[in-house]
N, C-alpha and C positions, 0 to 999 in steps of 0.2 A: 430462233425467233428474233435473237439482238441483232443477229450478225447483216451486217450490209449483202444482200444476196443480187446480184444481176442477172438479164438474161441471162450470161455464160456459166451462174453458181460461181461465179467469183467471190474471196468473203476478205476483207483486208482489216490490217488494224494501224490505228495512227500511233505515234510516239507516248503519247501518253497513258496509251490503253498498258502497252506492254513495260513501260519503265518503269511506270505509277502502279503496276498490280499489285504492288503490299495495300498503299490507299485504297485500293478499288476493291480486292478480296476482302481488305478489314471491313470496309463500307459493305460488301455483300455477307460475309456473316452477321453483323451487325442489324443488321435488316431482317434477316432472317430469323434473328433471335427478340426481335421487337416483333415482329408479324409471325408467330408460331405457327400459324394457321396456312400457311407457304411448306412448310417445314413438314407439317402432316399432310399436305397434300402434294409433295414431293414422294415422302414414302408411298403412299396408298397409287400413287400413278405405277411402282414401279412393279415390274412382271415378277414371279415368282424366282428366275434364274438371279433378280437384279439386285434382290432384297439385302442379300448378306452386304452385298459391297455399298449400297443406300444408305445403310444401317450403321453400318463404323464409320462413313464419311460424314454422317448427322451429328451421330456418338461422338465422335471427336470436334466438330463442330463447335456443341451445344455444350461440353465438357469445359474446352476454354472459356465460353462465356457464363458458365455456370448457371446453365438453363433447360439442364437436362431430366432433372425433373418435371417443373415445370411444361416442359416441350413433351415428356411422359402421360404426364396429364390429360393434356391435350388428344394426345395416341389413345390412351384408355378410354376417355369419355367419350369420344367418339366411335369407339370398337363398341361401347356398353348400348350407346343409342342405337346405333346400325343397328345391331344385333336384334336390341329386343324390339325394333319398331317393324322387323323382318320376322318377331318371334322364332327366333331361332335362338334361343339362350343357352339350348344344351351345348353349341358351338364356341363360345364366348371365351377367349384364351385359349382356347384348343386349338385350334390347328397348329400346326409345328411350323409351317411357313406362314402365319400372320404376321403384319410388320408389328403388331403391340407384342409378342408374345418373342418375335426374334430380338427387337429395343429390348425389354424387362429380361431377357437372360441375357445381352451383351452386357447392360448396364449393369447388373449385379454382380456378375462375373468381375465386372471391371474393381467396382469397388470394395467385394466382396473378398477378393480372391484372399488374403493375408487371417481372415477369419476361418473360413475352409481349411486353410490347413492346419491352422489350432485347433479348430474341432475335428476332422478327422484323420490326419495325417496319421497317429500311432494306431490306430482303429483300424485301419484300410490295412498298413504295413504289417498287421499280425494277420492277416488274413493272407497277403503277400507273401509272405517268411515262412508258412506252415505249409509244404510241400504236402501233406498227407492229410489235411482239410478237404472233403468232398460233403459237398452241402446239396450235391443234386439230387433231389426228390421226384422228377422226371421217370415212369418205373419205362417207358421206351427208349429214353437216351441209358437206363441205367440196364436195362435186357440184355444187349449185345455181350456186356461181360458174365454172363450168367446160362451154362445149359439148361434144355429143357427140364431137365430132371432136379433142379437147383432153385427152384420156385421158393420155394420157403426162405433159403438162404438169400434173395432177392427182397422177399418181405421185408425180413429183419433187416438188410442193410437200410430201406425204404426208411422204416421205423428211427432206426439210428440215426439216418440223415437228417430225417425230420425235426428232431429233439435239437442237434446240432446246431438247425440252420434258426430255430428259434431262439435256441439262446445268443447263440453271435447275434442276431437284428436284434433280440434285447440289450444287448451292448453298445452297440449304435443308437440305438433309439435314448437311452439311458443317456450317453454322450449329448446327446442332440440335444434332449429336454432339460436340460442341470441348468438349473435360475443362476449359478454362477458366470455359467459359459454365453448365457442368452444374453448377461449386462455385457456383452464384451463384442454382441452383435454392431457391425455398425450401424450407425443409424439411419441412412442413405438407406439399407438393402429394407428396414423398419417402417421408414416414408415410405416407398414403393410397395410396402405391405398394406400400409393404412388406403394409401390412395385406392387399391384393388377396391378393399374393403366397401369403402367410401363409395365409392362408384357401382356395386353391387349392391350396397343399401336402396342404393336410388333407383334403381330399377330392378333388380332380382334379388330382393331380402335374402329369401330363401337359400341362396347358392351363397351368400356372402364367404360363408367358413373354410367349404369346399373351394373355392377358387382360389383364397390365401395358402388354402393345404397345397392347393395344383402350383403355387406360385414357388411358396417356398421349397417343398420337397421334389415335383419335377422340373422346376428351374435352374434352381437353384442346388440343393444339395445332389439330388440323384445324377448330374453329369460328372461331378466331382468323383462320386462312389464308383460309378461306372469304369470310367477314363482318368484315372489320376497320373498316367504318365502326361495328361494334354491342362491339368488344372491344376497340380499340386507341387508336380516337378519330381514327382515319384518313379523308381522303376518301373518299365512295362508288366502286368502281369499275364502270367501265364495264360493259356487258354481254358485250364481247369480254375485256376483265382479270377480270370472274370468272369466263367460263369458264376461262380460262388456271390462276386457283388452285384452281377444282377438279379439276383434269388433274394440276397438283402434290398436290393432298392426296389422293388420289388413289392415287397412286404412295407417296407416303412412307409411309398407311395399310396396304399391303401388305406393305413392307417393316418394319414393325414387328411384323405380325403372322406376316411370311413365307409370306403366302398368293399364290400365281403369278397372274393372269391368266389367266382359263379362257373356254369358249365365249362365256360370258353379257357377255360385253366383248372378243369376237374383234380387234376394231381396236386395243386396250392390249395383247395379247400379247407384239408388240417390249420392252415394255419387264421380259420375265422376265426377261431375263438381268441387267436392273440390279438385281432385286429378288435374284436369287440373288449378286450381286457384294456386294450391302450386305447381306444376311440376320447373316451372323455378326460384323459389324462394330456392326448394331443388336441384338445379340443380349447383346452384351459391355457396349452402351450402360445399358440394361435392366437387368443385374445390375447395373448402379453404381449408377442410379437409385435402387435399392434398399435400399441401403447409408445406416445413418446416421453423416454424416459428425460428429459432436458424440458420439459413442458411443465413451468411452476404456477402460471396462472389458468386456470380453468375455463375463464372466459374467452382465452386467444384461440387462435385455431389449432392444431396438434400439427407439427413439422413447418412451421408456419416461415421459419427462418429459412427454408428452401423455396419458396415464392415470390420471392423480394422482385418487385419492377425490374428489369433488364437497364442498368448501365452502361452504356454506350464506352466508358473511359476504363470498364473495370475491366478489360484485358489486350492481349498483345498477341494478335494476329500467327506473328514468328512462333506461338506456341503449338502450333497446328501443323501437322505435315505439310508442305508443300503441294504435294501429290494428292493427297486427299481436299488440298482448295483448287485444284485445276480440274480436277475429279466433278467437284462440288460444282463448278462455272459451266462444266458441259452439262451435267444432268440438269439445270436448273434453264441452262438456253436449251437442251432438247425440248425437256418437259413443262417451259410455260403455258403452252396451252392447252397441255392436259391438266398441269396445275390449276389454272382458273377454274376449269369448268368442275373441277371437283371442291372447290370453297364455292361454287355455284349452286352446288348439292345444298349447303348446310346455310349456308350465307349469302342469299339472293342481293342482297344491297351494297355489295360490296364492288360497284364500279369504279368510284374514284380512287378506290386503293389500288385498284389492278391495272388504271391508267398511271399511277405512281408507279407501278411495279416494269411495268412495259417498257416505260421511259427510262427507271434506273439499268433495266438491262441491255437497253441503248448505250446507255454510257460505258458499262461492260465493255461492247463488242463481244464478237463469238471468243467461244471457247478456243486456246492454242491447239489441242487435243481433243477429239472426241472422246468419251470413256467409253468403255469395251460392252456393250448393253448384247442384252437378250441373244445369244448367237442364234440361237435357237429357230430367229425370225429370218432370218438372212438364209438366202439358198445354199446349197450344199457345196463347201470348197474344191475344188480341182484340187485333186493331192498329187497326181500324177503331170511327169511332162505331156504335152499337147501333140510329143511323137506318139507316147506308148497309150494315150488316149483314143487317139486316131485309130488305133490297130484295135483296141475294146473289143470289137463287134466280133472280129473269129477267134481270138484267144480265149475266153471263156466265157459263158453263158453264166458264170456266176455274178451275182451281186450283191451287195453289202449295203446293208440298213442302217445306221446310225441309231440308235437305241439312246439318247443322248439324255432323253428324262427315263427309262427304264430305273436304271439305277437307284434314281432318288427315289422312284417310288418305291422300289422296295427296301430302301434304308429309312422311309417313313419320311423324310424330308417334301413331299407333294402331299396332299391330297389327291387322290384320283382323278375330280373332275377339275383340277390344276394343271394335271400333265400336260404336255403341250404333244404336237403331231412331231414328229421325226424327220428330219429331212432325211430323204433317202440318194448314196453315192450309187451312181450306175457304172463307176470304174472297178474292171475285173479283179479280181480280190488277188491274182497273180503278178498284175500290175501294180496296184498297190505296195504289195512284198516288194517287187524288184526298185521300186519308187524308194523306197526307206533304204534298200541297199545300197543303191548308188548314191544317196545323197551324204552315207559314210557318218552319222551319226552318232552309230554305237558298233565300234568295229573291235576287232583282235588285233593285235602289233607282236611285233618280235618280242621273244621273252626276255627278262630283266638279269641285271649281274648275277642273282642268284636262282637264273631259269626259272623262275617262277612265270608261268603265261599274264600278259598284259593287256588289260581291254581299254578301251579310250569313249568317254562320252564325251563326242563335242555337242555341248548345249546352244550354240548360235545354230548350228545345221538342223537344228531340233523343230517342229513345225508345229504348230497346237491342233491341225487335222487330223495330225495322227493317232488323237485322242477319237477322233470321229467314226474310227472302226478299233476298237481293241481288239477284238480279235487279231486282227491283223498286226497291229503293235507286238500283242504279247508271243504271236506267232514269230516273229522278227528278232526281239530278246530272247526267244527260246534256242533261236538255229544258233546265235552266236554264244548264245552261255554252252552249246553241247559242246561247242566249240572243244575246251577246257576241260570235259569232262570231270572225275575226280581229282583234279588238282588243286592244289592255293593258289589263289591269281592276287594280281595287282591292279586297282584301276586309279585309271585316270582320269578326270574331270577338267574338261579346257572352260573355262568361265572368260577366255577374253571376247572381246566384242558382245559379249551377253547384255542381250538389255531384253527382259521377259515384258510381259505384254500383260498386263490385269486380264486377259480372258484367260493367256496362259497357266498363269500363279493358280488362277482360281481354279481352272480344269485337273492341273492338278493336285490341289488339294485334295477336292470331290470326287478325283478316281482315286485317288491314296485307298481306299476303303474295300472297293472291285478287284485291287490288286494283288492286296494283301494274302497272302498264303493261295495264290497261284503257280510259285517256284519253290521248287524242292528246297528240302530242308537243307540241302549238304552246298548250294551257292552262296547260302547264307554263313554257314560255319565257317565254308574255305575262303572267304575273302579275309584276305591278308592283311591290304591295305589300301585306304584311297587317299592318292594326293591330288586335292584340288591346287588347280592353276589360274593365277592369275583372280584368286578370288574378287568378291564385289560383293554389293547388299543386296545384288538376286542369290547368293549361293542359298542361305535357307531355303528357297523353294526348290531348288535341288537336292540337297539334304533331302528333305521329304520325301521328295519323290523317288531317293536310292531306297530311301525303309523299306519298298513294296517289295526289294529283292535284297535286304541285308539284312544284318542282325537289329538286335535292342541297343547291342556296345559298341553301334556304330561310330559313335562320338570318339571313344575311344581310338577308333584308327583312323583317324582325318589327320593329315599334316597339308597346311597350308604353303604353297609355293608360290611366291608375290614374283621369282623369276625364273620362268622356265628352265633355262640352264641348271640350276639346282634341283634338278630330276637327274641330271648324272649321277648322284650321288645310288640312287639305285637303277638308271636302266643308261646303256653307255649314249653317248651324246647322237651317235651314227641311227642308233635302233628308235629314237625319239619320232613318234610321227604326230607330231602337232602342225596344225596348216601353218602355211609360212605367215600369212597374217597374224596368227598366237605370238609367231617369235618377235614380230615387227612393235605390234601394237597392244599393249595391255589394258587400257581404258578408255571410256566413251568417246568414241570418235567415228565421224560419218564421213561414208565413204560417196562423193558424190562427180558431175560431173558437171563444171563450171562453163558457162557458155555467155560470151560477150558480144557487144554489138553487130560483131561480122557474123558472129553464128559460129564462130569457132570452139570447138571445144576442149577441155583440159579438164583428165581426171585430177579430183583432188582431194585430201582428205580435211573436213571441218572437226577443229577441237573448241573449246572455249576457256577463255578467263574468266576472270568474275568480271569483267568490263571488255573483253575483245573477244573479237572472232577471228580464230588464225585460219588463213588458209595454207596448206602443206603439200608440196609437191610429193607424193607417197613414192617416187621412182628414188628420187636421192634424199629425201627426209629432210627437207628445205622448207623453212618456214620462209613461204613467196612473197605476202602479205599480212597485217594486220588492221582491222576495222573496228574501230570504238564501236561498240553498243548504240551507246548514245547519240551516236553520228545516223544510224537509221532513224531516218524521217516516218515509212508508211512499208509494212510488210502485205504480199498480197498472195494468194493462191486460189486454185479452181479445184471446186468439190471432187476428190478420185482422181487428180491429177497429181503428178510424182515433181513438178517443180515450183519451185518457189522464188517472187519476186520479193530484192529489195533496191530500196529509193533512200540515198543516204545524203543529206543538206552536206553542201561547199566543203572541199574537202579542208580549206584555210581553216574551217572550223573546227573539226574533227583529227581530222586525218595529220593536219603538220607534224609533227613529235615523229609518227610513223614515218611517214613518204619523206623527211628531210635524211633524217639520219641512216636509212636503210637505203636511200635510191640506189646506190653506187652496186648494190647485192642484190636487188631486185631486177627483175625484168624490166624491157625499155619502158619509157613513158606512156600508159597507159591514156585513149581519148575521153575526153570530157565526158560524153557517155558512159566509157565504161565504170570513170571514176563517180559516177551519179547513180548508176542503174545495175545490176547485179543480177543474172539469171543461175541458181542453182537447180538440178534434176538430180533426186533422190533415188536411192536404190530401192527402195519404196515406202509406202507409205506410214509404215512405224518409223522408217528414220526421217521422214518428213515431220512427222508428230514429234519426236524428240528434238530437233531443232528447231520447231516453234516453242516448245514447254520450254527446253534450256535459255531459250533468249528472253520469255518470262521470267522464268528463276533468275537470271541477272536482275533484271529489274527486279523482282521481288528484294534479293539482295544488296539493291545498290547500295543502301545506307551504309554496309561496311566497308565499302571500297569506292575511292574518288573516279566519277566518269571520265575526268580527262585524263589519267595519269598512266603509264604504262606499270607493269607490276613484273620490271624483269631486275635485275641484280648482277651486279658484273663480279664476279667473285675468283679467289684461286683455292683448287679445291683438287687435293689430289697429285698436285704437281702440275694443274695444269689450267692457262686463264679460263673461265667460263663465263656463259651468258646463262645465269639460269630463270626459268619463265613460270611461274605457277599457275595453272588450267585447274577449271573446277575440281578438279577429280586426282591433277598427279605434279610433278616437278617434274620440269623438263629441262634437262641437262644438254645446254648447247654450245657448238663451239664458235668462233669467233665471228665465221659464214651463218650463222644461225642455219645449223641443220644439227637436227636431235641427235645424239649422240646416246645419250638413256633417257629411259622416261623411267619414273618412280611413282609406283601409285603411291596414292596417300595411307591406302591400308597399309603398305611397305613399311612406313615411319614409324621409326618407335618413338625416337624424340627429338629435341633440339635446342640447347642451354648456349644461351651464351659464356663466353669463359668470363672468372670473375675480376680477371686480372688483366685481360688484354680486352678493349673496348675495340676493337678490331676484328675481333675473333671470336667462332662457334662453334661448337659441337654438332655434328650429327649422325645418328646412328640410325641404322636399318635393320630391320628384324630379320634380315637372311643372312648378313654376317654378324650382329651383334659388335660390332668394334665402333667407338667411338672416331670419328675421321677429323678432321679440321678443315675448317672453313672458315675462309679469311676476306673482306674485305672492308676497302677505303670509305669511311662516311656512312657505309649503308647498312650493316650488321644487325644493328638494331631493328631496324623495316625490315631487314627478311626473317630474323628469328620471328617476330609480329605475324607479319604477314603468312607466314607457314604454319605456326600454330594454329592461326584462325580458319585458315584451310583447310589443316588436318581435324582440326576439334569440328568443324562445322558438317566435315566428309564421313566423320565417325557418327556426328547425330543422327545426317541423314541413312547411315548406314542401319541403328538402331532404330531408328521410323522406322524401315522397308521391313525389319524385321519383327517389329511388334504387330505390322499391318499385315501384315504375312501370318504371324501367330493366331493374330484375333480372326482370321478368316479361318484357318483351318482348328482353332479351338470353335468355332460357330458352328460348322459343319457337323464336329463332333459333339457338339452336345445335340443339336436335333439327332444323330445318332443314334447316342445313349438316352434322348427322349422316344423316341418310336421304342428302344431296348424292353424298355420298363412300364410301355402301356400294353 
């Protein structure tokens, strides 16, 4: 809606939009957290697929500004009025995919998590630890181990378990309700209790207690009991210890809510009468909950010091992912005008805000990135080449449905009349197979020094369609695992040029669950080892996604390889099949193909500083040029189109530093033109999105680094002169020609001290040899130790974002999970 759109869907942005985006973002969450009512009509726009990712980019939002309560509030009161002005009250926090009900378990979760496992960490792990603990009272899951003639002996176990499973959830429950352990609740998860409260007074008295019960025990405790490998940090347990915690949670969800055991669970009946023995014991529990205990005056309002006006000065933008405010910028320019019309619903007089809102989002400009919304809505992806498509029609009659909401509904994550239609693939399911084959993503390699068979996942060749037929997927991992048959293997994991895609991350999260215990048990025990290569801060979502076919101790066998060559060590250097791009290049860098006034073209590859854009001749690894940031005037592109224009002010301004001291190593004198105007064509359109966000993220970052100054260091290092260049992401080791010689990711770095005795000189070590090196130069030692720390500290934050936004997605998943589990 911001974005300058032309006939041709051209959308451009001036120098200020992208240099200035700390200003601009701090000024958009700012705004956001003054006008709440933007903020719930953000969530409430977004489709059921969009919610989890809405939901932690709000959550982290609203967190820095410390208005996430508050912005709570707002969620609930408005869920309470919908609801009951629709009389629909029996629906009210129920659904598992409403946005108040996905907020109030992200939110507690969030601040919750450190009480959870004082209260149930030693509770859950003796249930864990007792291999010979069978609580299932199930007499059809518990029949198959019992002949016909064995009925009685079936009873009594029946009996025994039942007696069992009551007293372990008296142990929990006991744990839960101890008035010691309650003073020790935070008070954040307390507020969120009261508010329910509060909010059910005013419109369903009645349901008040019940819906604190639903709050606290299915929100809140029962994901933990369920999944404490995803919320506690607990081993996995078994498939007999989780059934056993959801027989517990189970029961305690009852009792919170005071609901008995009825037809629909005939075999849990025995346990009314403990549900009616603890009813007004959890009843009593409940009203304390409620209570805030820091509340000395009776006449203030209860949790009152979480409501405080929204100040504008009271935080620092920098404290928010990055990715989650570019995130934020697109969903808020997609969904302006769904936004409106929904404070239109509740707020008819709200025109002069929404002509402020219009205006501020002018100022914006579009988002650098679109975020990855609804696939669901978009037609169904071409997974195959357009050869083996063509032939479609006489190779097989078979076709393949995408089932893409299936799943969720039956992990309880949908509602039914939520589900969405399926787009359906009409590429032959033969095709498809041979599509995943040739694209060599998950293949076999020669076996290792010690014959052990070696598999390879390269994750760039990885495609998120292929989620779009599992079948097909799982059929593709299966021919290569037969591969191996009964052996121990080795795999490999290539992470270079990895950059995942948030529909990716997410898809796989939400099949992590489908996948689970579809490969035999002995893939899992015989893997040996995996060495990831060329790690990054997408590796977590890969991790995840090997669970579906390893062990629990998978952690345990990861060794991290920052450089390929250090795979010699177990498989010989000859039998290595990593693309020769893995060996070349280890971190973000776009492969594009530069095209100047004649129309001439030159592949090239784009990396970034915090202030320049190198361009890299990829044949001799020549750094050809470099381009201040700041020196682009006005970025421009066409909606689904794969190039990108820039417009960069007098090079006398910018450019001199560069174009004086490198002419002589550069190519000839470049025309006026070319030195003004710039046409980049991407490989497509994720690496188009990535070199708009990156050129943001400079500007978001520019504070830390001077826009005019270059950030390279002449050093002797090793025995030998260097030019070294620090890029977002790695040190780049060059020789005198500036042409790379190593690149070092920043993960690579262990450390970097200056010596305390030679002002001249530094240390630095790398985590794949561990040896301290020396580096030595004239004047500048100081700024490069500086400058590389800030680099590395800044590459390790953002690597800890990707990882905690990655965690909090697939912790979300898993508790709607483990909430469908336990209703």
């Amino acid at each position: 809606m911001a974005a300058p759109v032309d006939a041709l869907c051209r959308i451009s942005w001036k120098q200020e939009q992208f240099m200035n985006c700390r200003e601009n973002y701090q000024a958009l969450v700012d705004y956001l957290s003054q006008h709440l009512e933007y903020g719930v009509a953000l969530a409430n726009s977004a489709s059921a697929y969009d919610r989890d990712l809405v939901i932690q980019v709000l959550l982290s939002c609203y967190q820095a500004t410390d208005r996430s309560l508050p912005f709570l509030k707002n969620l609930v009161w408005d869920e309470f009025a919908t609801k009951c002005r629709g009389l629909q009250t029996e629906t009210i926090l129920r659904g598992g995919v409403s946005v108040p009900t996905r907020y109030l378990t992200a939110y507690m979760r969030l601040v919750g998590r450190d009480y959870l496992v004082e209260v149930l960490s030693d509770t859950i792990m003796a249930v864990i630890n007792d291999e010979e603990m069978d609580l299932e009272v199930n007499p059809e899951r518990l029949r198959k181990n019992y002949c016909a003639d064995l009925e009685d002996e079936l009873q009594d176990q029946i009996l025994a378990n039942q007696t069992r499973l009551q007293n372990t959830t008296q142990l929990f429950l006991d744990r839960i309700l101890d008035p010691a352990i309650l003073q020790k609740m935070p008070t954040e998860v307390r507020a969120v209790a009261h508010l329910i409260h509060s909010a059910a007074k005013e419109f369903c008295p009645e349901l008040a207690l019940p819906l604190v019960g639903g709050l606290v025990m299915l929100r809140y405790f029962s994901p933990s009991i369920v999944s404490p490998e995803k919320y506690l940090g607990e081993s996995s347990p078994s498939n007999k210890a989780r059934r056993n915690l959801i027989l517990i949670a189970k029961i305690l969800q009852n009792c919170s809510n005071g609901v008995r055991f009825g037809p629909k669970e005939e075999y849990m009946s025995f346990c009314n009468t403990f549900v009616d023995r603890n009813q007004h014991r959890f009843a009593t529990y409940l009203n304390q909950v409620i209570v805030d205990p820091l509340q000395t005056d009776p006449s203030t309002c209860p949790f009152e010091r979480f409501h405080r006006p929204h100040s504008a000065l009271s935080f620092d933008v920098g404290s928010i992912d990055f990715q989650y405010l570019t995130c934020l910028h697109g969903l808020v320019d997609q969904c302006a005008t769904t936004m409106i019309a929904e404070i239109g619903r509740t707020s008819p007089n709200k025109s002069a805000v929404h002509t402020e809102f219009v205006a501020f989002l002018a100022t914006l400009g579009p988002a650098p990135a679109l975020p990855q919304l609804s696939p669901h809505t978009s037609s169904s992806l071409p997974i195959a080449s357009s050869s083996s498509s063509s032939s479609s029609a006489s190779a097989s009659p078979l076709e393949i449905r995408v089932s893409s909401s299936s799943s969720l509904l039956d992990d309880g994550l949908l509602e039914p009349d939520e589900a969405v239609p399926a787009p359906i693939s009409t590429v032959p399911a033969e095709d498809l197979l041979l599509e995943m084959e040739k694209q060599r993503w998950f293949f076999t390699g020669p076996p290792s020094r010690e014959k052990y068979p070696v598999l390879y996942v390269i994750v760039e060749r990885f495609k998120v369609e292929y989620f779009h037929t599992m079948d097909i997927l799982i059929q593709h991992v299966h021919n290569v695992l037969q591969g191996i048959r009964d052996q121990r293997y080795l795999l490999v994991v290539d992470m270079s040029w990895t950059r995942l895609s948030k529909e990716l991350k997410e898809t796989i999260i939400k099949q992590l669950g489908n996948m689970n215990g579809l490969f035999e048990r002995k893939y899992k025990k015989n893997l040996h080892h995996v060495y990831i290569v060329h790690p990054s801060s997408y590796s977590r979502a890969v991790v995840i996604f090997l669970r579906a076919f390893t062990s629990s101790k998978l952690k345990r066998k990861i060794t991290e390889v920052f450089d390929w060559h250090d795979l010699q060590q177990a498989i010989k250097i000859e039998d290595i099949l990593l693309p020769p791009a893995s060996r070349d290049y280890i971190t973000r860098a776009y492969s594009v193909v530069k095209v100047n006034a004649k129309n001439k073209e030159q592949k090239r590859l784009i990396k970034f500083t915090s202030n320049t854009l190198l361009n890299i001749d990829p044949k001799c690894r020549r750094i050809q040029n470099e381009k201040f940031l700041a020196g682009i005037n006005e970025i421009s592109t066409e909606l689904g189109s794969l190039e990108i224009f820039l417009k960069f002010t007098p090079e006398s301004t910018h450019d001199k530093g560069v174009s004086k001291r490198k002419a002589s190593l550069f190519q000839p004198k470049s025309s006026a033109i070319d030195r003004r105007f710039r046409t980049y064509r991407c490989a497509s359109l994720a690496d188009k999105d990535g070199i708009l966000v990156d050129i943001f993220s400079a500007g978001f970052n520019s504070r830390q680094h001077p826009s005019d100054q270059l950030e390279e260091y002449r050093v002797q290092y090793r025995g030998q002169s260097q030019v070294w260049k620090l890029t977002c992401d790695s040190l780049l080791m060059l020789d005198r020609q500036y042409i790379i010689k190593t690149e070092v990711s920043f993960a690579g770095i262990h450390e970097i001290v200056e010596d305390s005795e030679n002002p001249k000189c530094a240390w630095l070590r790398l985590k794949k040899s561990g040896k301290q090196r020396k580096v030595e130069s004239k004047g500048t030692i100081r700024l490069l130790v500086s400058a590389l720390r800030i680099g590395v500290e800044q590459y390790a934050r953002e690597n800890m974002l990707a990882i905690e936004r990655d965690g909090n997605l697939y912790r979300s998943t898993t508790a709607a999970r483990a909430t469908a589990r336990t209703q």
